[in-house]
C-alpha positions as a LaTeX table, in Angstrom:
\begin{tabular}{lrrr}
\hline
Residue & $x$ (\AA) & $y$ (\AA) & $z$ (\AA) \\
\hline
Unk1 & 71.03 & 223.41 & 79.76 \\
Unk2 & 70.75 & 223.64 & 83.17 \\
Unk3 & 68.84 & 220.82 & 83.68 \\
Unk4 & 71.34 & 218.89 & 82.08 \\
Unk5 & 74.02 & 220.07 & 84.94 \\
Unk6 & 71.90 & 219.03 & 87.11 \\
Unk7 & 71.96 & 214.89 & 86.75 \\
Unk8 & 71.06 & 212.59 & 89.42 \\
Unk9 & 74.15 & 211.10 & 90.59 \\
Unk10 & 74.14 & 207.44 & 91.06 \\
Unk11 & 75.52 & 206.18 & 94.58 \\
Unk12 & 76.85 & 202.82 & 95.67 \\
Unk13 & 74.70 & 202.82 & 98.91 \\
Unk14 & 71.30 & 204.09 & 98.89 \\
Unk15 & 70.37 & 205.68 & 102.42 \\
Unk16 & 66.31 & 205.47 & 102.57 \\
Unk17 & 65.17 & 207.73 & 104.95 \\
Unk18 & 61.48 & 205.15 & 105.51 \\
Unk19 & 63.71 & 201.93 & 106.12 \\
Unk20 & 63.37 & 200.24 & 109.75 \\
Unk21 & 66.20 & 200.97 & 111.88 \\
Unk22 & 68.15 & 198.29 & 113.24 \\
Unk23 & 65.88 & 198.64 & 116.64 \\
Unk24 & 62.72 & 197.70 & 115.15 \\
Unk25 & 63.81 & 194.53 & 113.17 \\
Unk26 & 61.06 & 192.01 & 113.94 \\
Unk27 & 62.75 & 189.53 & 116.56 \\
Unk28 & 61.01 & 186.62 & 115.30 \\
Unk29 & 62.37 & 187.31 & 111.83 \\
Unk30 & 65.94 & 187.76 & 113.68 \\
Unk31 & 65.86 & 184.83 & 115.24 \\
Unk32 & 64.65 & 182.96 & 112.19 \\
Unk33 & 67.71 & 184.85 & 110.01 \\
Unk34 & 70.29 & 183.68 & 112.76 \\
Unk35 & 69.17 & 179.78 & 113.12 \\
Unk36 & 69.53 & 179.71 & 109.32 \\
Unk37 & 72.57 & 181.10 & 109.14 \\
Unk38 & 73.60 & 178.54 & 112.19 \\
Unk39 & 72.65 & 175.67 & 109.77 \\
Unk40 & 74.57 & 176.72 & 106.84 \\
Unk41 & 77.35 & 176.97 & 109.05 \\
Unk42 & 76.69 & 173.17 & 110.36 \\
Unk43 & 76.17 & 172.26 & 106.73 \\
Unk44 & 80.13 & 173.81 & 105.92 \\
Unk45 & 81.57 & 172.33 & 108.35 \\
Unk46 & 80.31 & 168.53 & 107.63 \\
Unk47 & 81.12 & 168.97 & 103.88 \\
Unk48 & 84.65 & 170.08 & 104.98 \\
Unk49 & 85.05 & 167.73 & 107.23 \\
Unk50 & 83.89 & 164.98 & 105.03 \\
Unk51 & 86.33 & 166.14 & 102.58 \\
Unk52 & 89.21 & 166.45 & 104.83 \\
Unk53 & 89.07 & 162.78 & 105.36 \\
Unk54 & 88.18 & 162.42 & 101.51 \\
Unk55 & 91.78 & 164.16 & 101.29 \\
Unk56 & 93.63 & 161.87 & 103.98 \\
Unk57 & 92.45 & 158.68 & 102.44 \\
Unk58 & 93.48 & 160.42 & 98.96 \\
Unk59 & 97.07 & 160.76 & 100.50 \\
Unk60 & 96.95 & 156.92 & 101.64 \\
Unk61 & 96.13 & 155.70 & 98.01 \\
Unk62 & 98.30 & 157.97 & 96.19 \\
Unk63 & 101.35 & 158.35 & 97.67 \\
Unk64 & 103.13 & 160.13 & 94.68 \\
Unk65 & 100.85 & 162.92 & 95.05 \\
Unk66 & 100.97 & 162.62 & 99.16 \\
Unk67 & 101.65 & 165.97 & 99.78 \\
Unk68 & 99.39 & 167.50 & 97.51 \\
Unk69 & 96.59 & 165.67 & 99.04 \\
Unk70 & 97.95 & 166.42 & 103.23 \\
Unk71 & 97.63 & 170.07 & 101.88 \\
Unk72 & 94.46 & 170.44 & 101.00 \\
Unk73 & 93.67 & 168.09 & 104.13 \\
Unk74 & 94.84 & 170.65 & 106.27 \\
Unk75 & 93.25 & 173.16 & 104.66 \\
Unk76 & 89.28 & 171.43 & 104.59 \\
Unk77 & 90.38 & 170.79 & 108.33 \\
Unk78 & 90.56 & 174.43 & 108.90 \\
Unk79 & 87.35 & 175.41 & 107.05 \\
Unk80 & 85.83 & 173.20 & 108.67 \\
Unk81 & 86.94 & 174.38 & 112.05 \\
Unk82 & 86.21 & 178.05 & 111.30 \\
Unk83 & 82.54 & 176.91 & 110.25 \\
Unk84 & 81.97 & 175.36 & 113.09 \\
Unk85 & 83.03 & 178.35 & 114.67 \\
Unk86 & 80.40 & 180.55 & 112.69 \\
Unk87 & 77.74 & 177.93 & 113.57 \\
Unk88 & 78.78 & 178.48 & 117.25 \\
Unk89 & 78.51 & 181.73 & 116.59 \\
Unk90 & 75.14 & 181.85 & 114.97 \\
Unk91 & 73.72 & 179.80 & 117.34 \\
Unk92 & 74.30 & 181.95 & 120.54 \\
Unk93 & 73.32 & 185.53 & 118.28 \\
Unk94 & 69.81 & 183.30 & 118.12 \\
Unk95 & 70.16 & 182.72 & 122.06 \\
Unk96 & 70.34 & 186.40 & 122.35 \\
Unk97 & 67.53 & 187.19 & 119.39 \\
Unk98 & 65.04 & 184.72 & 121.28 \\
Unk99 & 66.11 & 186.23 & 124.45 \\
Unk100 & 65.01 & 189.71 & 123.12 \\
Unk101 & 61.51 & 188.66 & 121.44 \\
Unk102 & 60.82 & 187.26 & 124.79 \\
Unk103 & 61.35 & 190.60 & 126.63 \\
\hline
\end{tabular}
């Protein structure tokens, strides 16, 4: 019975003690990690951007629905502004990687 009272309790996060620190992350592999991430970020903001101006030549050709389609022009425009951002982003957190795997 006391065994039973004694259950392992399942948590969310799981704290392992033989894990690298953040100090000892390889910096080639960080460097790698952030250039990928800059790319996905170049990728986002093309595809919004290409569909922002799918949008605003939706808005041309259907004027009924103009509004509808200005909308969601404004808002690709904006994801694709905050991807570039990210990508921007990305790309000087690689700077800094590369700058550290050099040291």
């Amino acid at each position: 019975m006391a065994e039973e009272e004694q259950k392992h309790h399942h948590h969310f996060f799981h704290h392992h003690k033989d894990e690298e620190s953040p100090s000892e992350v390889d910096p080639k592999k960080e460097e790698k990690h952030h250039k990928h991430k800059e790319h996905l970020g170049e990728l986002g903001a093309l595809a919004a951007g290409a569909y922002a101006l799918h949008e605003k030549h939706q808005a041309k050709k259907d004027p009924e629905n103009a509004h509808k389609h200005k909308v969601a022009e404004e808002i690709a425009a904006t994801v694709a502004v905050g991807s570039a951002g990210f990508a921007f982003h990305e790309h000087h957190e690689k700077k800094e990687a590369k700058k550290h795997a050099c040291e």
